[in-house]
NUSEMI-541565 format. One line per 4 residues: number of its first residue (from 1); their letters; for each residue x, y, z of N, C-alpha, C. Coordinates in nm, 3 decimals. Example, Ala and Ser with C-alpha at 12.3 -4.5 7.8 and 13.67 -1.06 7.14 Angstrom:
! NUSEMI-541565
1	AS	1.319/-0.569/0.780/1.230/-0.450/0.780/1.320/-0.330/0.780 | 1.285/-0.225/0.708/1.367/-0.106/0.714/1.290/0.003/0.787 .
This chain:
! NUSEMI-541565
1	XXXX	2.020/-1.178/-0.535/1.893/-1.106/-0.538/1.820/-1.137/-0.668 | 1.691/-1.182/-0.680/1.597/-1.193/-0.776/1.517/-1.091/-0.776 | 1.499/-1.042/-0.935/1.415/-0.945/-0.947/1.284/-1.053/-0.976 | 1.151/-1.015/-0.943/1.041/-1.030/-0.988/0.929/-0.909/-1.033 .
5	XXXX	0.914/-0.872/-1.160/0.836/-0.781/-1.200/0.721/-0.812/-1.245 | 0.597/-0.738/-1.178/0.454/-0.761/-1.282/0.397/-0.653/-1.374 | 0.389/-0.697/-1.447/0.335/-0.503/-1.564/0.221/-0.510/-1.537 | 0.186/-0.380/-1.537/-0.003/-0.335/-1.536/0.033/-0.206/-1.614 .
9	XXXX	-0.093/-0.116/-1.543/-0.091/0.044/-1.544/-0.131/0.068/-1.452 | -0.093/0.198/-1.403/-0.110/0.251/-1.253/-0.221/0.331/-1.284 | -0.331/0.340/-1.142/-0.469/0.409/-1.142/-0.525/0.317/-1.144 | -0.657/0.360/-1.069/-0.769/0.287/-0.985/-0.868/0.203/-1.175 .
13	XXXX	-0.840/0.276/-1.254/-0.910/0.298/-1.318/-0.869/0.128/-1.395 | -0.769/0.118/-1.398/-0.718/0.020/-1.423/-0.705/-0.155/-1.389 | -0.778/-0.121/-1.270/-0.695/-0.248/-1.184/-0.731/-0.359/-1.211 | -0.876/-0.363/-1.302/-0.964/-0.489/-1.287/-0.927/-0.490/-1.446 .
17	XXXX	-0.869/-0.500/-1.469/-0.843/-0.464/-1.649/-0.798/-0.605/-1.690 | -0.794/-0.666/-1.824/-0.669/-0.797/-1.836/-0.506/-0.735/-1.869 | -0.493/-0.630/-1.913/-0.332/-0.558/-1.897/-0.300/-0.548/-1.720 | -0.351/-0.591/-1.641/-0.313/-0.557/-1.501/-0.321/-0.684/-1.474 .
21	XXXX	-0.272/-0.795/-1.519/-0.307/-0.939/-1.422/-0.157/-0.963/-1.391 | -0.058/-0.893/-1.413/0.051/-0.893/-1.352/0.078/-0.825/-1.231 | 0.033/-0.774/-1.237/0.020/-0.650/-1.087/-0.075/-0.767/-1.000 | -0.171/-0.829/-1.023/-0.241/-0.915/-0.953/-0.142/-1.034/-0.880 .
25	XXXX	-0.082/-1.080/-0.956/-0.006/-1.206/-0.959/0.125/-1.158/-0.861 | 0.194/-1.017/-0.863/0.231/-1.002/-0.753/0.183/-0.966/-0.624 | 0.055/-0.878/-0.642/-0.014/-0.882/-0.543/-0.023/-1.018/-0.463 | -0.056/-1.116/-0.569/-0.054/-1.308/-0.477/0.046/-1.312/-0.404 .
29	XXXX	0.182/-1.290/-0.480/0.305/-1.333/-0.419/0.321/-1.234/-0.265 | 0.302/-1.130/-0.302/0.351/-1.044/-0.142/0.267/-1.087/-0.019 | 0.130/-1.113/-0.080/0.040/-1.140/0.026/0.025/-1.288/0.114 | 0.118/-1.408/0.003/0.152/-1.504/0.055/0.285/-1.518/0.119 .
33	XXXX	0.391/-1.401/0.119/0.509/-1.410/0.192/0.541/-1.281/0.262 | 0.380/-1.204/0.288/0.417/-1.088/0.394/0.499/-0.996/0.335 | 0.527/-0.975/0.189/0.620/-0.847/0.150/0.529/-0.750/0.121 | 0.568/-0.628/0.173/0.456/-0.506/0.157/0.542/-0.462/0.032 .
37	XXXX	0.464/-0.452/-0.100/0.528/-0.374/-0.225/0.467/-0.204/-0.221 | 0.551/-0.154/-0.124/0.497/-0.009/-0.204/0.577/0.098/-0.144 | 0.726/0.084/-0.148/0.856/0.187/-0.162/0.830/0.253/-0.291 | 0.851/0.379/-0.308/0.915/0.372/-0.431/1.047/0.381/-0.476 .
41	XXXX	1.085/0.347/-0.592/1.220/0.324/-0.622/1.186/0.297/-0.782 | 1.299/0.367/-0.830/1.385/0.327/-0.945/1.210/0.349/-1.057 | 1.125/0.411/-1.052/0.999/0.455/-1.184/0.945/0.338/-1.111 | 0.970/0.263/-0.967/0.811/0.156/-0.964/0.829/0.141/-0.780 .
45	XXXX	0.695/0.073/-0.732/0.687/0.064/-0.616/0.789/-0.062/-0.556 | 0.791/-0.110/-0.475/0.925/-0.271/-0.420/0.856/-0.266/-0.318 | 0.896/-0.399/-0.368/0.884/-0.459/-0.113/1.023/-0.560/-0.180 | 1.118/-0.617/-0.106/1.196/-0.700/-0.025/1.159/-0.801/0.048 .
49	XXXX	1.178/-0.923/0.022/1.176/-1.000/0.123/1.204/-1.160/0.100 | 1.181/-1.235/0.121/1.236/-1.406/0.099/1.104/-1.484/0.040 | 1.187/-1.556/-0.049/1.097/-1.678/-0.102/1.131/-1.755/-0.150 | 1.130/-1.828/-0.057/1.172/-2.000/-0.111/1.339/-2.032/-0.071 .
53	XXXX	1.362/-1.919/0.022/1.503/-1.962/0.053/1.587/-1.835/0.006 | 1.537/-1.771/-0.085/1.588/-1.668/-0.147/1.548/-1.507/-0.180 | 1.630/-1.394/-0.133/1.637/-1.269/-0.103/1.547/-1.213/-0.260 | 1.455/-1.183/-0.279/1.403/-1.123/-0.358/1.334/-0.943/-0.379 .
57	XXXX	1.268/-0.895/-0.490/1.257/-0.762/-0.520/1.116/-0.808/-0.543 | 0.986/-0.802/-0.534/0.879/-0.751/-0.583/0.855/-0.621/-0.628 | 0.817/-0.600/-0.761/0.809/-0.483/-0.812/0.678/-0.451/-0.914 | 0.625/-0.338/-0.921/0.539/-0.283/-1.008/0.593/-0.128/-1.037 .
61	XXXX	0.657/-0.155/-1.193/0.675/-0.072/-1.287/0.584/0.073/-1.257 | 0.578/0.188/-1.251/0.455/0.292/-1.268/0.499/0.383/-1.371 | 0.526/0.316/-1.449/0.580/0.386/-1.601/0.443/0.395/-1.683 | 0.340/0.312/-1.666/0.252/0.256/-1.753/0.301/0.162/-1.838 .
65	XXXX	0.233/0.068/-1.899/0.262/-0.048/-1.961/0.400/-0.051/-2.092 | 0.365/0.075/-2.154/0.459/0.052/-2.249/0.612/0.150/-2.247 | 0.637/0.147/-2.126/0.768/0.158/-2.080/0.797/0.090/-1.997 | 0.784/-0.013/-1.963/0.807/-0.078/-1.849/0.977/-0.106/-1.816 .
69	XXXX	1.012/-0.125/-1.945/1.140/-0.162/-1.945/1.240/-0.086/-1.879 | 1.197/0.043/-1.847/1.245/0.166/-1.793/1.271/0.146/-1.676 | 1.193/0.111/-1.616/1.191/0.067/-1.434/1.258/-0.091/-1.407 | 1.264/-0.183/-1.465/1.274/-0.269/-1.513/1.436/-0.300/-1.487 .
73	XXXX	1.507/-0.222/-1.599/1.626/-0.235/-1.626/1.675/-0.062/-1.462 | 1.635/0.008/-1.447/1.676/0.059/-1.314/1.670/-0.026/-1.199 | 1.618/-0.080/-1.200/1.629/-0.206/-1.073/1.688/-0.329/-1.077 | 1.706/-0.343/-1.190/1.821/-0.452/-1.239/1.986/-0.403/-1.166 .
77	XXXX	1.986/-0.279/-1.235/2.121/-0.274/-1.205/2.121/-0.154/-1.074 | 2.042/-0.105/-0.986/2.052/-0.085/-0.875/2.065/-0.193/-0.830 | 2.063/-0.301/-0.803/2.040/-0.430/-0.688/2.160/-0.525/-0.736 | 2.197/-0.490/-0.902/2.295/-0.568/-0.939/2.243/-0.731/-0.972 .
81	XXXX	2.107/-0.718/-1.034/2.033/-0.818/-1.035/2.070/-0.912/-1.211 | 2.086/-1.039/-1.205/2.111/-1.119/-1.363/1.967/-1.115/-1.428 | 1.952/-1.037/-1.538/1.891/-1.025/-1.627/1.844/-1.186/-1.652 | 1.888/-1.253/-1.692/1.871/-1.404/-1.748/1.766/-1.439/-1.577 .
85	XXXX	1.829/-1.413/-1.478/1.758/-1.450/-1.342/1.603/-1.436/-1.279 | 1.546/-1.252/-1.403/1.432/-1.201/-1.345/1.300/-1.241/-1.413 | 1.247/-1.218/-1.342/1.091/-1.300/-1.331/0.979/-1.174/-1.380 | 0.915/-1.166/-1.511/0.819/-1.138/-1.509/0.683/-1.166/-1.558 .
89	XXXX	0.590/-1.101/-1.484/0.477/-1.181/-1.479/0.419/-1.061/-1.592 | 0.334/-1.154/-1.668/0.247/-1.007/-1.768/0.144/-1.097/-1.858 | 0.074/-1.055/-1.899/-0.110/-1.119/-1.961/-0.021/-1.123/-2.075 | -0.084/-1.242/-2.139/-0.077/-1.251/-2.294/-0.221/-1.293/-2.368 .
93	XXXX	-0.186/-1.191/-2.431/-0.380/-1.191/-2.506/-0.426/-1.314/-2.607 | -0.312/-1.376/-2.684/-0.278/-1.516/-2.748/-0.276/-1.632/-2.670 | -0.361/-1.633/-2.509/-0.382/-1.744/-2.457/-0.486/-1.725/-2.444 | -0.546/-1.874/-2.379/-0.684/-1.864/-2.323/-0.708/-1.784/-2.172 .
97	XXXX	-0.810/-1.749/-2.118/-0.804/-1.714/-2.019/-0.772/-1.846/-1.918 | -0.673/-1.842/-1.821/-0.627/-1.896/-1.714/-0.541/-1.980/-1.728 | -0.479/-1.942/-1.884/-0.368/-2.071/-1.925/-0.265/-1.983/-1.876 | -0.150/-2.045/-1.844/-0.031/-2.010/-1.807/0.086/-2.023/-1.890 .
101	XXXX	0.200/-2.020/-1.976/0.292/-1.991/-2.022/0.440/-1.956/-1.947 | 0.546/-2.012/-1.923/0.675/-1.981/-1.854/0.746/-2.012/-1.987 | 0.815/-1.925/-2.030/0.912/-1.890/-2.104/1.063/-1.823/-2.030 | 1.161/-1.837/-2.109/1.279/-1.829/-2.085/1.333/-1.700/-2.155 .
105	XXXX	1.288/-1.737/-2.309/1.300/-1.629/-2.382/1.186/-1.567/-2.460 | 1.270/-1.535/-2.601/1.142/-1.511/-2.732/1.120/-1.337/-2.715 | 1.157/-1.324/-2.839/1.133/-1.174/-2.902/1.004/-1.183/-2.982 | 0.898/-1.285/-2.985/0.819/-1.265/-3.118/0.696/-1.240/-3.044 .
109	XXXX	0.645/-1.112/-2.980/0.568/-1.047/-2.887/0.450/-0.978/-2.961 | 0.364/-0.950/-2.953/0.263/-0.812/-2.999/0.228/-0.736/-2.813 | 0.321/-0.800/-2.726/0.303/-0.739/-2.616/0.394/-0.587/-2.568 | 0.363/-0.463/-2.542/0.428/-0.330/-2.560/0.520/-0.328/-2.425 .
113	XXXX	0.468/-0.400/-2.313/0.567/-0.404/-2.203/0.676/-0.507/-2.245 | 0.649/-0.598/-2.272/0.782/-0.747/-2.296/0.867/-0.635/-2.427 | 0.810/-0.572/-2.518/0.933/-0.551/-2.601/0.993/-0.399/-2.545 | 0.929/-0.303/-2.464/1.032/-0.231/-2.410/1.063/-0.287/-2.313 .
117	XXXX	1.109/-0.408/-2.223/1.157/-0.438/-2.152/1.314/-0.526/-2.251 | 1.278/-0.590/-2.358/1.336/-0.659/-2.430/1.415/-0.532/-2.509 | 1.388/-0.377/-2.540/1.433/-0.288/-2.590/1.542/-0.293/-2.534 | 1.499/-0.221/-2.389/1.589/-0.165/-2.277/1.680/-0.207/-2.192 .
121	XXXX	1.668/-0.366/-2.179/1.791/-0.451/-2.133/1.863/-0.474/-2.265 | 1.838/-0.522/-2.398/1.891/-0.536/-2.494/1.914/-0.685/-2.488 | 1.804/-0.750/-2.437/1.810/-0.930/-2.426/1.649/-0.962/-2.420 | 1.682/-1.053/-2.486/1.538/-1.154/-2.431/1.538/-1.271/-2.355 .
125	XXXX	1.683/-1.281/-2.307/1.692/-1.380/-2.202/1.653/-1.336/-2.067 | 1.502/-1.289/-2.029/1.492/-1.328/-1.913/1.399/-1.430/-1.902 | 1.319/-1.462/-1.798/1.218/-1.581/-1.774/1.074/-1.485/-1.743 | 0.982/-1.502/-1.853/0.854/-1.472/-1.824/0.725/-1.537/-1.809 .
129	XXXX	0.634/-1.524/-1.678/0.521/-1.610/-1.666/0.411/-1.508/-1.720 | 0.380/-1.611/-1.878/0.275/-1.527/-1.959/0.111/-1.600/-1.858 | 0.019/-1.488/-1.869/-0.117/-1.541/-1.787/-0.225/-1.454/-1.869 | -0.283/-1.649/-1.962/-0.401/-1.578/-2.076/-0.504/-1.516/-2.047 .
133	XXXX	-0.575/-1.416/-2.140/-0.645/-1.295/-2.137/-0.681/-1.306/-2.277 | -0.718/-1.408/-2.364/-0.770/-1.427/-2.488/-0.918/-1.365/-2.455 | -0.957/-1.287/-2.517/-1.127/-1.239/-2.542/-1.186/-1.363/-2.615 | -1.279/-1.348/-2.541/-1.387/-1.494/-2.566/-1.511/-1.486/-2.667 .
137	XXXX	-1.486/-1.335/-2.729/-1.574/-1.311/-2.862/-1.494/-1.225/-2.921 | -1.518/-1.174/-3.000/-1.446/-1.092/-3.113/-1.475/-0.952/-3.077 | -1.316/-0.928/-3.071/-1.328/-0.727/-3.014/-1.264/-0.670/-3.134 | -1.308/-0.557/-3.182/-1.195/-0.449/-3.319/-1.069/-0.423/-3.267 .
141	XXXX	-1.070/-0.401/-3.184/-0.891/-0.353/-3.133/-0.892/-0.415/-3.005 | -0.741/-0.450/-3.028/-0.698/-0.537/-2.937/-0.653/-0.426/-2.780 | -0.614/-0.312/-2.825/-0.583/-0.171/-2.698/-0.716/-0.173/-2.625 | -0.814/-0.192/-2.681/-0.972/-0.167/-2.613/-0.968/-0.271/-2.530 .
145	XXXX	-0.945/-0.404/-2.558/-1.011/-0.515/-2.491/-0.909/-0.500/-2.394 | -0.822/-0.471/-2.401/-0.712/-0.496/-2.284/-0.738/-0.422/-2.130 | -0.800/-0.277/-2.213/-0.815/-0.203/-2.066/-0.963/-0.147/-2.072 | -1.009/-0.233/-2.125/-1.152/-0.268/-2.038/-1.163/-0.314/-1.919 .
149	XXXX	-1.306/-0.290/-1.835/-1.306/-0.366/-1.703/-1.334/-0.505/-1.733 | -1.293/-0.576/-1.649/-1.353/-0.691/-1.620/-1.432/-0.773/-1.595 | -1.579/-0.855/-1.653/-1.673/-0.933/-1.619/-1.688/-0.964/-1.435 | -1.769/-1.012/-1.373/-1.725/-1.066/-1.234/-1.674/-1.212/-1.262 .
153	XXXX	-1.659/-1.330/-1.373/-1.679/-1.415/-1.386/-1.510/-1.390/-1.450 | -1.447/-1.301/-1.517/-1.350/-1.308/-1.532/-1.213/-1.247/-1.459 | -1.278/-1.165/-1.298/-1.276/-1.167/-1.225/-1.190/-1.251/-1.166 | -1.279/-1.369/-1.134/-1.250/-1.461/-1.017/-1.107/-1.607/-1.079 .
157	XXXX	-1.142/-1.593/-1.259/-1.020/-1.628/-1.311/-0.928/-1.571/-1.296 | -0.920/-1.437/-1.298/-0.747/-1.384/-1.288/-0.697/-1.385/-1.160 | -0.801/-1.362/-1.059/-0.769/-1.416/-0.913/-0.720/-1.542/-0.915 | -0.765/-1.657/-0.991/-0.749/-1.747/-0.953/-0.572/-1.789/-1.015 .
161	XXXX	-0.542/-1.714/-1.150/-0.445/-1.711/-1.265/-0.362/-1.656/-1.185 | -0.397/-1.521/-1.071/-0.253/-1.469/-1.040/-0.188/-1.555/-0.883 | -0.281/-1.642/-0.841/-0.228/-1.762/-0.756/-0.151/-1.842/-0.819 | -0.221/-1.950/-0.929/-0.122/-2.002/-1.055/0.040/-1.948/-1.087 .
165	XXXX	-0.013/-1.814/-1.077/0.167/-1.762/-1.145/0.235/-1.702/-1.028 | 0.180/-1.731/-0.914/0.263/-1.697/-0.801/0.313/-1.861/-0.773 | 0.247/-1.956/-0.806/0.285/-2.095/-0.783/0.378/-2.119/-0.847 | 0.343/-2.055/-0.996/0.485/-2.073/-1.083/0.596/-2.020/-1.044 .
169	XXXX	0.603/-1.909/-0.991/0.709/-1.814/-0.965/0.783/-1.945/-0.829 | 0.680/-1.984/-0.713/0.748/-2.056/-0.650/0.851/-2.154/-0.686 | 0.810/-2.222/-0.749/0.859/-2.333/-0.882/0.985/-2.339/-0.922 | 0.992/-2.180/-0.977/1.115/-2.150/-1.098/1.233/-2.107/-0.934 .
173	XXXX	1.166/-2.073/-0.845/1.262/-2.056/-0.739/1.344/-2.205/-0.662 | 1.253/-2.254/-0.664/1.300/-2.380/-0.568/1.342/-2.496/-0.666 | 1.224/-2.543/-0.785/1.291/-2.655/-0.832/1.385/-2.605/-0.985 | 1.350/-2.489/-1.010/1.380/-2.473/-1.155/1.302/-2.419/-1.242 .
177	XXXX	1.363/-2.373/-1.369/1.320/-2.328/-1.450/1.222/-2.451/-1.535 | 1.259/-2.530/-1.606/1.230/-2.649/-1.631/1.134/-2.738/-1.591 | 1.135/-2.745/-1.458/1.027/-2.797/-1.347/0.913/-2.706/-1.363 | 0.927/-2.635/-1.366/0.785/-2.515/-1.388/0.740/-2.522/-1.542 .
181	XXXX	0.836/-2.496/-1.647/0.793/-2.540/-1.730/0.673/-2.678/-1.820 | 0.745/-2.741/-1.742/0.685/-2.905/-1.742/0.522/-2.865/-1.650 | 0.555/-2.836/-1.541/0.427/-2.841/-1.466/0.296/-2.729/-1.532 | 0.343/-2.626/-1.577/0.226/-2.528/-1.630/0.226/-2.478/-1.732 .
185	XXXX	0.321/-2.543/-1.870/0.308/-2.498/-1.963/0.217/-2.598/-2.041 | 0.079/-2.584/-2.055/0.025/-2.693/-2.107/-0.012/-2.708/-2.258 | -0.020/-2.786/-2.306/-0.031/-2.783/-2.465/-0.144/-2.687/-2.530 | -0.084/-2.630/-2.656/-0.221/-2.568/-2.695/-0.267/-2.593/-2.836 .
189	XXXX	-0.309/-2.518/-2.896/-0.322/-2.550/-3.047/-0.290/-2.509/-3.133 | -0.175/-2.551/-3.262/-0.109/-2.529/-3.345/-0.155/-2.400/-3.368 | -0.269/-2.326/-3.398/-0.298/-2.207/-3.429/-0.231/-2.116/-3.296 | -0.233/-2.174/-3.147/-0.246/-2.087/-3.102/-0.110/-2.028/-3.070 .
193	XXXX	0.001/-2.168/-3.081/0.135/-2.194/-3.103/0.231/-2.126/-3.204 | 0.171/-2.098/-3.336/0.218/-2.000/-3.425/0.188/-1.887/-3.388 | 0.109/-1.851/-3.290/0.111/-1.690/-3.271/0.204/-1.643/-3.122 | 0.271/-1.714/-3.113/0.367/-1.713/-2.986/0.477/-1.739/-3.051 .
């Protein structure tokens, strides 16, 4: 069983936000393999179902963002799932918008879901597909820009970003970790590289 988790925050109020492009990106995945995510279980909603050959968990946390790890690590070990194995999807504000990122590990975060998730398992070995949400002018706080609404123009990028990281997710299932790596981790710039 593979866990796959996306962080957001729960409420309407939220949805179009760049802290919710993980919740998007599973939204991609269920809607391209027919899994309805919305049991609840363990502090988040699930659907069940196959991809790529293999028995998986779609999940959204409803802890709000900075507990995620809470729901996270309850569904880990309800399902009896390898930590090193699970998949999550979550915005990183240190990319550009629609760049993609697959990582394996890395503790060196300013993200509040990746480090209570990294708290609460007590590893940073799982595999995460980061999906950029860099602000394209200069905001005072970085909490504001995050759960702001969304442009229509930035919109149709994270639509387009949470297809991308459902592609990735296909990827890391069928050919590998590695293989995905290679295919969507694309170069960036030394500045943007020291802040990751």
């Amino acid at each position: 069983m593979r866990l796959i988790a996306g962080l957001g925050n729960v409420g309407s109020e939220y949805e179009w936000t760049p802290h919710n492009v993980g919740f998007l990106a599973i939204d991609a995945l269920a809607k391209r393999h027919s899994i309805r995510v919305s049991r609840p279980e363990a502090k988040a909603v699930i659907g069940r179902g196959t991809i790529a050959g293999q028995d998986v968990i779609l999940a959204k946390p409803q802890t709000m963002m900075n507990l995620s790890g809470v729901a996270v690590r309850m569904l880990i070990e309800r399902h009896e799932c390898e930590p090193s194995e699970t998949i999550v999807l979550l915005d990183e504000i240190d990319l550009p918008w629609g760049m993609l990122r697959v990582r394996d590990r890395g503790r060196n975060s300013t993200h509040n879901g990746l480090k209570s998730i990294i708290a609460t398992l007590g590893t940073d070995e799982f595999i995460r597909v980061r999906m950029g949400v860099q602000p394209t002018r200069i905001w005072g706080d970085r909490k504001d820009y995050l759960l702001c609404t969304m442009g229509r123009d930035e919109r149709q990028i994270a639509q387009q970003m949470a297809v991308d990281a459902a592609d990735a997710v296909e990827v890391i299932l069928t050919e590998g970790l590695s293989k995905a790596m290679t295919r969507f981790n694309r170069k960036v710039s030394n500045e943007e590289e020291e802040k990751q």
